[in-house]
C-alpha positions in Angstrom: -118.0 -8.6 286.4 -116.5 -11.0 288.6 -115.2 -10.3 292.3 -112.7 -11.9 294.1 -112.2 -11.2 297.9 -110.0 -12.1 300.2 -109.7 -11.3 304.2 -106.6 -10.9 306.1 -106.3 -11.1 309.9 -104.8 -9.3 312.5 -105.1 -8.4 316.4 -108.2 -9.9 316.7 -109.2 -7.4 313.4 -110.0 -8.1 309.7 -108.9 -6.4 306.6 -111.5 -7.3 303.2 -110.5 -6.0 300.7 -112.5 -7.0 297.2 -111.4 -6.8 293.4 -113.6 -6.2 290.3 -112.5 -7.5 287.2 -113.3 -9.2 284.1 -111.6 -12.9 282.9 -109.0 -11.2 280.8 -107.7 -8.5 283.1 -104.5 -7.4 284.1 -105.1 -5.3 286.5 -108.7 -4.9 288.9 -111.1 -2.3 287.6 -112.0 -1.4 291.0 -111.0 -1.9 294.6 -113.1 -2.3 297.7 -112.3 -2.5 301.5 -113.6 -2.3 304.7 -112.5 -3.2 307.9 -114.0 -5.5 310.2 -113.6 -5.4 314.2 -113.5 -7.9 316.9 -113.9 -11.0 314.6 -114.8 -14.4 315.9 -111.9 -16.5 317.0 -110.5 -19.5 314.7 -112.6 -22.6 315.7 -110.9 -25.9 313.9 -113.2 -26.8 310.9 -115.5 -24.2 311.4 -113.1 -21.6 309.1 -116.4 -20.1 307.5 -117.9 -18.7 310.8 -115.2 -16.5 311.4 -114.8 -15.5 307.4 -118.3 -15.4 306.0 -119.0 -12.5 308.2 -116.0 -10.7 306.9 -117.3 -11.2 303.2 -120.4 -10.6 303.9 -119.9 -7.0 305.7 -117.5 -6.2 302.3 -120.8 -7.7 300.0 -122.5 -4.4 301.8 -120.7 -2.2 299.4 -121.4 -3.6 295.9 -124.6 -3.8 293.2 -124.6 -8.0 293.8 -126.5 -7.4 290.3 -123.3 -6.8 288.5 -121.5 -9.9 289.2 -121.7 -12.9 287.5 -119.4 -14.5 290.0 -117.3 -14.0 293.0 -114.3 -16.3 293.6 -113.0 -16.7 297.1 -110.0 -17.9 298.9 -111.0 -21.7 300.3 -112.7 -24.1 299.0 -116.8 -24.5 297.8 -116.9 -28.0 299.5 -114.1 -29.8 302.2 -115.2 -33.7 301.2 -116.4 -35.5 298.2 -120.0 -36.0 300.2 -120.2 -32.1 299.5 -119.7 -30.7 303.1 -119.9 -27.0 302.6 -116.7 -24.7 303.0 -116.2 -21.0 303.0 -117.9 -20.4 299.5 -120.7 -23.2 299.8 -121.8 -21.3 303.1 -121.5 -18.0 301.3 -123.6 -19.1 298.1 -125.9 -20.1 300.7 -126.2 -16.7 302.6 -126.6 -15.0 298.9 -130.0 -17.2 298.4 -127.8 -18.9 295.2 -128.2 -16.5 293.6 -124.4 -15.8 292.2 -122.4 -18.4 291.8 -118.7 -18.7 293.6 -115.5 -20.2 293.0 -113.3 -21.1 295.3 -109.3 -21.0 294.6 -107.3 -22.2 297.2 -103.6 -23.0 297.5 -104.2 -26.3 299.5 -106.4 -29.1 298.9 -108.6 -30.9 301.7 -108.7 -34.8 301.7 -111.3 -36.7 299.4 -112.1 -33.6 297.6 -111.0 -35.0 293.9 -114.5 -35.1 293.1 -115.6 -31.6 293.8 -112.3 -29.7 292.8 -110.2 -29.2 289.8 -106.2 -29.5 290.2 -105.2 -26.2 287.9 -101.7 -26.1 286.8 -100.4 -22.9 285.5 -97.4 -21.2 284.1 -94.6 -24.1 284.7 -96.0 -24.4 288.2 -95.6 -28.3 289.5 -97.9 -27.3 292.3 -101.7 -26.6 291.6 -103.9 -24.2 292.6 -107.6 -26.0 293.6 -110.4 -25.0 292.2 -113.9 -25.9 293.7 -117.2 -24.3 292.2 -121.0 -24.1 293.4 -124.0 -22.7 291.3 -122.0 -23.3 288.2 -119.9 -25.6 286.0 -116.8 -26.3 287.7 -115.0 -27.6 284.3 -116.3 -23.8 282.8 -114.7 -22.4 285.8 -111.7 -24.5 285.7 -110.6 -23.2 282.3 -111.5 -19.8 282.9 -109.0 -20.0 286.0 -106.6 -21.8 284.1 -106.4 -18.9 281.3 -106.4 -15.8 284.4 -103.9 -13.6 283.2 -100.6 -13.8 284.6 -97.8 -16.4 283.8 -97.0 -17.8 287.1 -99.1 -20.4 289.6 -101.3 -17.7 291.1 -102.8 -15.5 288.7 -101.8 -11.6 288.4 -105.3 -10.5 289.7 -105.7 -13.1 293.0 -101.9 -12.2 293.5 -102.3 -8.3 293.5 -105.6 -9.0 296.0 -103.4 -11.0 298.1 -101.0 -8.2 298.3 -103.5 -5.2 298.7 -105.2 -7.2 301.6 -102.0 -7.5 304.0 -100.8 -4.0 303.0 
């Protein structure tokens, strides 16, 4: 199974909500959420502090043995030199022991080496794809053939939804 998760913010509150899918899905075969109070404030360039607890208070909920991945909203690494982001600090706190993907609507500077442009549908703009405990080409193609015909696919657009309803 692979889990995708994504957090939304608001009045100093966090929503998490979680999908579980496999590669070929339509539509998630289960939904997860919690809710997370008082979360840290934004601190530039430190995005991960206030996230990974968020993540990690949803991770509560599920048999980690299950998964074969989880893909997040970010990035695995911000620079070529392999600076951790969000899902390098979360493969991290999971002991690496599952890998994560990280697809995120925006790239970071000098990270060509350690993320994937994906172009999908007859999107001109890509989605980037980062990876960390596994082969990011694998990954890339697996993202590439998500289901769904637009930029975003259906899965990672329904999450996006369910999290800021």
């Amino acid at each position: 199974m692979i889990l995708a998760i994504d957090v939304h913010y608001k009045e100093g509150n966090a929503k998490v909500v979680g999908v579980l899918f496999n590669w070929e899905d339509e539509n998630p075969k289960e939904i997860i959420t919690t809710e997370v109070h008082k979360v840290e404030e934004y601190q530039s360039g430190q995005f991960y502090k206030r996230e990974l607890p968020c993540i990690l208070s949803l991770l509560k909920q599920i048999d980690l043995s299950i998964l074969e991945v989880i893909i997040v909203d970010g990035h695995c690494y911000v620079s070529n030199d392999k600076k951790l982001g969000l899902g390098g600090y979360l493969y991290e706190a999971l002991e690496r022991k599952i890998p994560i993907i990280g697809v995120a609507k925006k790239s970071f500077h000098n990270t060509e080496k350690v993320s994937n442009p994906v172009y999908r549908g007859n999107s001109k703009v890509p989605l980037f794809v980062s990876s960390i405990g596994i082969d990011i080409e694998f990954i890339t193609n697996k993202v590439l053939k998500m289901y769904g015909n637009y930029r975003i696919p259906t899965i990672l657009k329904q999450l996006d939804r369910l999290t800021k309803s």
